[in-house]
Every structure is written in structure tokens, then in C-alpha cells.
Phi, psi and omega in degrees: 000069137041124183074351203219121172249125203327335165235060142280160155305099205259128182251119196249109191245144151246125164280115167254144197309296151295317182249157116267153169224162175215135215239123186196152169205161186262111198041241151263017153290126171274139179243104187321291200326342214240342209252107188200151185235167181215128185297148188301080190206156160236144131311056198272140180246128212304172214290327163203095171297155210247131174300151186100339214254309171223169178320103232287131189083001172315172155233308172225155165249123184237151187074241195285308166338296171319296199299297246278302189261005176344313178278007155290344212204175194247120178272154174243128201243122145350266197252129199209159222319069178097353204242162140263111233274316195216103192291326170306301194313319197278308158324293190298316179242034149269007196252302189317302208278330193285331169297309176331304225251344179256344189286347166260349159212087167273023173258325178311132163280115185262133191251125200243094189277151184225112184282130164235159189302139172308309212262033152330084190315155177304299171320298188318303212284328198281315177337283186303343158283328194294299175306341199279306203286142177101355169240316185234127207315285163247154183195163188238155143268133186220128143331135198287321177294336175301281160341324172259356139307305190288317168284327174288324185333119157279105192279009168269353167220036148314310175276013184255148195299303183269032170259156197240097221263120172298020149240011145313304226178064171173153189289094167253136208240096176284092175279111185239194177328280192286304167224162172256120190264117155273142173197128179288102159280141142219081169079001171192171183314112179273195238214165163328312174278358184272352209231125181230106169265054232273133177252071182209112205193197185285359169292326192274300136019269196312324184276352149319302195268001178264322204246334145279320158306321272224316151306309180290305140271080215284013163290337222296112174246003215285180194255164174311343172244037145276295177328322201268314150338280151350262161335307208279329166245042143212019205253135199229151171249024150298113199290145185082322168333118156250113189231127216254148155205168196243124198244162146267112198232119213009052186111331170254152210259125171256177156223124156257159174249118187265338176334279168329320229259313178281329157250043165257302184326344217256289183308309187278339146314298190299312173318319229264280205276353165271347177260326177259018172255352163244357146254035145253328161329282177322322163278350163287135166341094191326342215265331192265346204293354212258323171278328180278333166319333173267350175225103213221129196238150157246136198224166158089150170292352194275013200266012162235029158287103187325141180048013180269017179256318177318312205268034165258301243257336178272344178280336161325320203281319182299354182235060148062346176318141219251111185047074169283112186237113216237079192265152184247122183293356183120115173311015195271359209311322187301348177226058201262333198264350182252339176284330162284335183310328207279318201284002160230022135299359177250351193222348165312130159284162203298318169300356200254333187288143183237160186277152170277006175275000000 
């Protein structure tokens, strides 16, 4: 590999609105020390703040640190739906992740892949190049959805007959945070037309079911990352599903019913990822669509919302679509984009790398 020297640290990172996670190895050792997430947050601390209150001289706080102490600090986001928000921000916590990765060999040069949202405008992707130099020796930007392809791939049955391998020949539908990204992979990096972005995801979600308790219960003071919780253990596309959960509201223990307030967004998300999964169908090629209908993959935290993958795959069959197969990647989903990201940082040719000068 040109350039590159063969036991540097290859970093597979999915930059994310909310979470990052990152997938690493010291040449082709995978090193658990490399392999880790961290929430997407900078933390800056205000100018005066009474010393002693934090590490004398902090300036930020990033990740876990941030959360932790948030109501100290002014918080900064990266990335806010899918996009990028604060480009200072976006240094400081790629700066954050290149310290992680250096404290057992900081003589290594890290090389670096990064999932970016598909539809990244040309400014975002130059932000996000910008921030890159100067931390990590080398590094690619790759679609994210490419990337969560690359990762479900089981490269152990590449060579079996009847395996149908996803980054051949398929639809993938990323629910993430900010947005939801669709994109027809077939065998190489896709392109604008290939790609669909809905700003519509989990966030929007939480603020949907935050924004109907709030109505039902006008005591209702708890925050937007309380909802997500919530969500992430009842949120459903059953209609009518009733579901109690025990909240604390000043001081007193409720049980509210959340059932309503979390699956009308979830339909109407899903409506959203049923339209823009058939119009991307439809611009594929006949000779390929009879095979990507069958392989139509969901990622992303909303790909763990009970049953929405069934209910993408019964509303296809009713708009006629021929044996349609509508899969949920799993719970590994959360590191499907930074393990593809590691694995073709091990196999990216010498042309795909940009410098950190």
C-alpha cells in the first residue's frame, strides 16, 4: 500500500449526529482499545467558571465527559441533522478520538476512513477534509450507506453459491438520528441519483412524542433525552399498542401511556421510507430491480423499532412489488458503518487517500 505504512493504526470511524463509533486496528490486528463509541458532543467551558470546577486550563469537554457535565457547560454539536453544524466543533472532537488511539502507540501514523451522510454537499465534505488535516496522517471520506454494506457483507461466504453479497446489489435504509438516508448500492460508490435523504429520523421522532405528552400531560417537564429512551425500549409500528412506562414529574413517581405519542411519527416516518423506497426501485435498472427488492437491508437506530421492517416489506407487496425481502440488520447495527469503514481502510488502493497537508 503506497504510502501507507503496513502496521500504522487504520481507523473504520461512523461519524454520527448523536453517537460515533470507531472500529480500529494496529496494522491487521483488530485492538479492543480502538474499538469504541462515544457520544458526538463538545462541551466548551464558560469563561467563568470558578477554577477548580473542572481540570485547570480545560477549555472542552468531549463525548462522555460533555454529557456528563452538560449543565456546566455550553454545549456544541457537530453534526445536527445529519449535516454539518459547527465546523470548530467537528476538530476538536476528531482531535478528542486521534488522543484515544494514541495513548498505547503514539509513534503510529493513523490512517483513517470516515462514513459520511450520503447526500454531503461538496462545502460539508471540504469542512469535514479540513478538520481531518492535521490529526490524522491519512483519511477517505466514504457514504455511510456504502459503508453499512460493506459491513453486513459476511466475507466468509463470499464464494458460496447462493450467497447474494450487499454491496453487489442493494437497498439500504439508514434511520439514523438527524436523517434517513436511502441508497442503492451496486458494486461501487453511489452517486446523488443514486441516494435519498428524508430529515426525518430519530430525533424528529423524539420531538413528535415530546411534543404530544406535553399536550396530554401538561405537568410533563421531563427532556428530549428522556423520549429517547423511552423510544429506544417501546417505540413500535403497531397501531393501538399500549404501552405504560413510570416517569418521575416533580418529584412524583407517574406512569404515563406513551403507546400513541410514539407510533404516529413512527407511521409517518415509515410512509416517507415507503415512497422513497419506490422511487428508488423504479430508477434501477429491470434487469437488477428483480434482485434488489429482495435485498432491501434497514440500519441505523430507527432499524430497531419493533416491526418496521415487516411493515416496509407488506406495504411493497401491496404496491405490487414481486416478493419483496425487507431485512432489520440486527442489533450489531451500531458498529455495521465504522467496521466497514476499518475494512476498507484495509483494502482502499493508494488513490482513494487524501493527505493530511
Amino acid at each position: 500500500m503506497t504510502g501507507l505504512k503496513d502496521n500504522g493504526t487504520y481507523l473504520g470511524i461512523d461519524f454520527g449526529t448523536n453517537t460515533t463509533v470507531v472500529v480500529g486496528s494496529i496494522g491487521r490486528e483488530v485492538n479492543a482499545s480502538l474499538d469504541f463509541s462515544i457520544p458526538t458532543v463538545v462541551g466548551e467551558v464558560p469563561k467563568d467558571t470558578v477554577l477548580g470546577v473542572f481540570d485547570l486550563g480545560a477549555k472542552y469537554l468531549v463525548g462522555d465527559d460533555a454529557v456528563r457535565d452538560s449543565d456546566y457547560l455550553d454545549i456544541r454539536h457537530p453534526l445536527r441533522d445529519g449535516v454539518i453544524h459547527d465546523v470548530e466543533a467537528v476538530g476538536i472532537f476528531f482531535k478528542e478520538i486521534q488522543k484515544r488511539i494514541q495513548r498505547e502507540n503514539p509513534e503510529n501514523p493513523v490512517y483513517a476512513v470516515i462514513g459520511i451522510p450520503a447526500r454531503t454537499t461538496e462545502a460539508d465534505r471540504s469542512a469535514v477534509g479540513k478538520s481531518c488535516r492535521g490529526i490524522f496522517e491519512k483519511f477517505i471520506l466514504v457514504p455511510e450507506p456504502f459503508l453499512a454494506a460493506l459491513g453486513y457483507r459476511d466475507d466468509s461466504k463470499l464464494k458460496t453459491g447462493d450467497y447474494h453479497d450487499p454491496v453487489r446489489n442493494s437497498l439500504i435504509v439508514d434511520i439514523g438520528a438527524g436523517t434517513t438516508d436511502l441508497c442503492l448500492i451496486q458494486g461501487k460508490f453511489p452517486t446523488d441519483k443514486d441516494t435519498f435523504s428524508i430529515p426525518v429520523a430519530g430525533d424528529w421522532i423524539d420531538e413528535k412524542a415530546l411534543e404530544y405528552l406535553k399536550s396530554v400531560y401538561p405537568e410533563f417537564d421531563l427532556t428530549v433525552d428522556d423520549i429517547r429512551k423511552i423510544k429506544e425500549a417501546h417505540s413500535t409500528v403497531e397501531r393501538g399498542a399500549k404501552s405504560s412506562v413510570e416517569v418521575v414529574i416533580k418529584g412524583k413517581r407517574r406512569s404515563i401511556e406513551v403507546g400513541t405519542a410514539l407510533s404516529d411519527p413512527v407511521h409517518e416516518l415509515l410512509t416517507k421510507i415507503f415512497e422513497a423506497v419506490v422511487e428508488l426501485i423504479e430508477s434501477s435498472p429491470s434487469r437488477l430491480s428483480e434482485i434488489l427488492v429482495k435485498n432491501i437491508f434497514l440500519t441505523g437506530g430507527g432499524s430497531q423499532i419493533r416491526y418496521i421492517d415487516k411493515a416496509l416489506q407488506d406495504l411493497l407487496v401491496k404496491q405490487g412489488f414481486d416478493a419483496p425481502v425487507c431485512r432489520s440488520v440486527g442489533k450489531d447495527y451500531f458498529r455495521l458503518v465504522a467496521s466497514g469503514a476499518w475494512k476498507f481502510s484495509r483494502t482502499a488502493t493508494p488513490d482513494f487517500w487524501q493527505s493530511n497537508i
